[in-house]
TORKOL-4160 file (C-alpha; in steps of 0.2 Angstrom, whole numbers, padded with zeros to 4 digits, m for minus):
113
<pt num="1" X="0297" Y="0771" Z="m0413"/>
<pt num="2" X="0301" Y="0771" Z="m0433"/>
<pt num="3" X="0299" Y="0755" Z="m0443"/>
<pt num="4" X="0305" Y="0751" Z="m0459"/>
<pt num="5" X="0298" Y="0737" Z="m0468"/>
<pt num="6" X="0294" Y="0730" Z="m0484"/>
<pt num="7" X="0281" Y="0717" Z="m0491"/>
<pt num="8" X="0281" Y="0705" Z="m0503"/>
<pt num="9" X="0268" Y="0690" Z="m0508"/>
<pt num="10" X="0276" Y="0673" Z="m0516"/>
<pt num="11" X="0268" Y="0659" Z="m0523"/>
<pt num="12" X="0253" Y="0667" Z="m0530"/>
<pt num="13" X="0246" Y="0665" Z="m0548"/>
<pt num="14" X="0255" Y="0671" Z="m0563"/>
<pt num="15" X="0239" Y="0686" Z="m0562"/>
<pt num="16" X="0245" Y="0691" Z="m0548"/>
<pt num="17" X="0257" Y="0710" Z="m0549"/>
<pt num="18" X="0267" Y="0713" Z="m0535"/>
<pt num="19" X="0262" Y="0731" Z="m0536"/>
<pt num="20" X="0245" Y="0728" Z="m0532"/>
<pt num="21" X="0252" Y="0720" Z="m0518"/>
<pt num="22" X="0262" Y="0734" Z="m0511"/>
<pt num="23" X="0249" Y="0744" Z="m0512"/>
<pt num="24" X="0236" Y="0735" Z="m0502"/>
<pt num="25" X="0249" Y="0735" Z="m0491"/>
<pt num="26" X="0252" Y="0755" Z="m0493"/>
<pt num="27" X="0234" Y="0757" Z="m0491"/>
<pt num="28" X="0236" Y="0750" Z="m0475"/>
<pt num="29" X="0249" Y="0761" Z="m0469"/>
<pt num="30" X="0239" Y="0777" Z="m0476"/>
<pt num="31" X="0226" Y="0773" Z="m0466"/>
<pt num="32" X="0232" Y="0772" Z="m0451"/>
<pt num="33" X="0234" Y="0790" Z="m0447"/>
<pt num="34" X="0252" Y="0787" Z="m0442"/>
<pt num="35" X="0264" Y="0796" Z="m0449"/>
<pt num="36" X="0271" Y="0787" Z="m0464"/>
<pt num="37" X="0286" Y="0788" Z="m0479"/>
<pt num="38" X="0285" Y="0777" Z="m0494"/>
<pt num="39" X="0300" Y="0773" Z="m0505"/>
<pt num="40" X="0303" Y="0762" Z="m0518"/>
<pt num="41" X="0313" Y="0748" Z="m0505"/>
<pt num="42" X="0303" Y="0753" Z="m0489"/>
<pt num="43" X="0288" Y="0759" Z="m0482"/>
<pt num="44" X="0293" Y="0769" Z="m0464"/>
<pt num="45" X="0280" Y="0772" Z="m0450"/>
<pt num="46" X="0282" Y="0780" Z="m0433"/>
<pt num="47" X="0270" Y="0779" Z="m0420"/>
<pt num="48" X="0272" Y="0768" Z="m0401"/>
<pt num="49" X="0274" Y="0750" Z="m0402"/>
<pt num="50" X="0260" Y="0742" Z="m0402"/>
<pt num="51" X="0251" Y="0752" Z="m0413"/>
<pt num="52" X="0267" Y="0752" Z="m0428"/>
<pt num="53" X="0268" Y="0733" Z="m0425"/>
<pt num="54" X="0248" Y="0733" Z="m0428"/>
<pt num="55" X="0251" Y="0740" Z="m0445"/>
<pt num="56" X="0263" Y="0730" Z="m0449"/>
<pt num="57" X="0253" Y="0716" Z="m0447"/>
<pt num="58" X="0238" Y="0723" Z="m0455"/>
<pt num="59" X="0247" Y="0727" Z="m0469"/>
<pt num="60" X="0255" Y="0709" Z="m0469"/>
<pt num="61" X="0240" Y="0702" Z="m0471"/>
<pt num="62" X="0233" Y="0712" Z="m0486"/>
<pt num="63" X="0247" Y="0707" Z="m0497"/>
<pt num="64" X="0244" Y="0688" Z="m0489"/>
<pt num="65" X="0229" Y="0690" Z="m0501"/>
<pt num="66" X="0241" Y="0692" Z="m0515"/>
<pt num="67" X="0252" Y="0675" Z="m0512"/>
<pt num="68" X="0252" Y="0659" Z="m0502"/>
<pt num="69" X="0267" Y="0665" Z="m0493"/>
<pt num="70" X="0273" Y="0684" Z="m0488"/>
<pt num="71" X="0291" Y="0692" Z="m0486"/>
<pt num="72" X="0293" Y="0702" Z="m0473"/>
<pt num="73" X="0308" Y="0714" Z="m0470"/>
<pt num="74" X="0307" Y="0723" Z="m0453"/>
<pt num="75" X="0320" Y="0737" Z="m0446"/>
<pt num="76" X="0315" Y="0744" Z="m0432"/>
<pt num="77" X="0322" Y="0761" Z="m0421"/>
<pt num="78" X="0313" Y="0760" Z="m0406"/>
<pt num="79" X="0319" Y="0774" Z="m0394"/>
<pt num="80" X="0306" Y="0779" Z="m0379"/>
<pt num="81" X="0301" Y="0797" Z="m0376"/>
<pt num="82" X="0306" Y="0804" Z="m0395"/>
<pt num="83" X="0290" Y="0808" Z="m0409"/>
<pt num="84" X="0294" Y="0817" Z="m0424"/>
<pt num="85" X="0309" Y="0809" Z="m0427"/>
<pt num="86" X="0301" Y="0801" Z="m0447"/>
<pt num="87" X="0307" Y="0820" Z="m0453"/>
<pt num="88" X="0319" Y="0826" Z="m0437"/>
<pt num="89" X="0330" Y="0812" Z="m0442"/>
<pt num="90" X="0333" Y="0819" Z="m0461"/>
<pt num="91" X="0333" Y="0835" Z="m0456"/>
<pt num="92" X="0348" Y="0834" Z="m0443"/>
<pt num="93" X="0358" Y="0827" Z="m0458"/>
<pt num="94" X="0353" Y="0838" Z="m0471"/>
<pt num="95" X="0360" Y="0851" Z="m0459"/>
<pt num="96" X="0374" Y="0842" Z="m0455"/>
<pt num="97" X="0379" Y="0839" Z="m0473"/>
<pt num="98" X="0376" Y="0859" Z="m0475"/>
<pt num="99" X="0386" Y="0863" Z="m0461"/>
<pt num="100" X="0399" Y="0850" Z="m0470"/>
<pt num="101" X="0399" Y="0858" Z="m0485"/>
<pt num="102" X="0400" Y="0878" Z="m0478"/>
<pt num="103" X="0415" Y="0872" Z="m0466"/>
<pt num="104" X="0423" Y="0864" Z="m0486"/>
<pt num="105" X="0419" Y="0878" Z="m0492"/>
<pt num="106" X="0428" Y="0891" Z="m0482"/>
<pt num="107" X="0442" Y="0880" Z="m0481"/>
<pt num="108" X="0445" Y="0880" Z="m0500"/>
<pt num="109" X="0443" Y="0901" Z="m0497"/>
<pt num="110" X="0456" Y="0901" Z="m0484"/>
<pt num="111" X="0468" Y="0891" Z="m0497"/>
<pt num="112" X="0467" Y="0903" Z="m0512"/>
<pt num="113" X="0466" Y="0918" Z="m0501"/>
């Protein structure tokens, strides 16, 4: 299973930086062992169930720290009996975009030959 997911504290004091929140929440995800992507909208995990939705919550609660409320976007591509998928599922369509632009490519040969 992959989940995407991003955290964010509200209602905290004016001290309080988002960015430290994020990364408490990063921090987390770093050290869980699972293997893990961070962007600048989302943090991707993949791993079985209950141990992604662990983290997730783990890392919900250290930005809790940072606010008396938390945002939480979840997006989740749960699909049994797949691993490896964090870095198969770019690297399928960085080969189809490839193949895409090799197939474009002989096209615009085959028009000025």
């Amino acid at each position: 299973m992959i989940v995407a997911f991003s955290v964010a504290p509200s209602g905290g004091s004016s001290s309080d930086s988002v960015h430290e929140a994020v990364a408490a929440a990063v921090r987390v995800v770093r050290a869980s062992g699972l293997p893990n992507r961070t962007s600048s909208m989302f943090t991707e995990i993949e791993g079985e169930w209950d141990e992604v939705m662990a983290v997730v919550k783990a890392a919900t609660l250290a930005v809790a720290e940072h606010g008396t409320r938390v945002s939480l976007v979840l997006k989740a591509d749960y699909r049994p009996g797949h691993s490896g998928e964090l870095d198969g599922k770019v690297q399928r369509l960085e080969q189809a975009l490839a193949d895409g632009a090799a197939a474009a490519g002989a096209r615009g040969t085959e028009a000025t030959a």
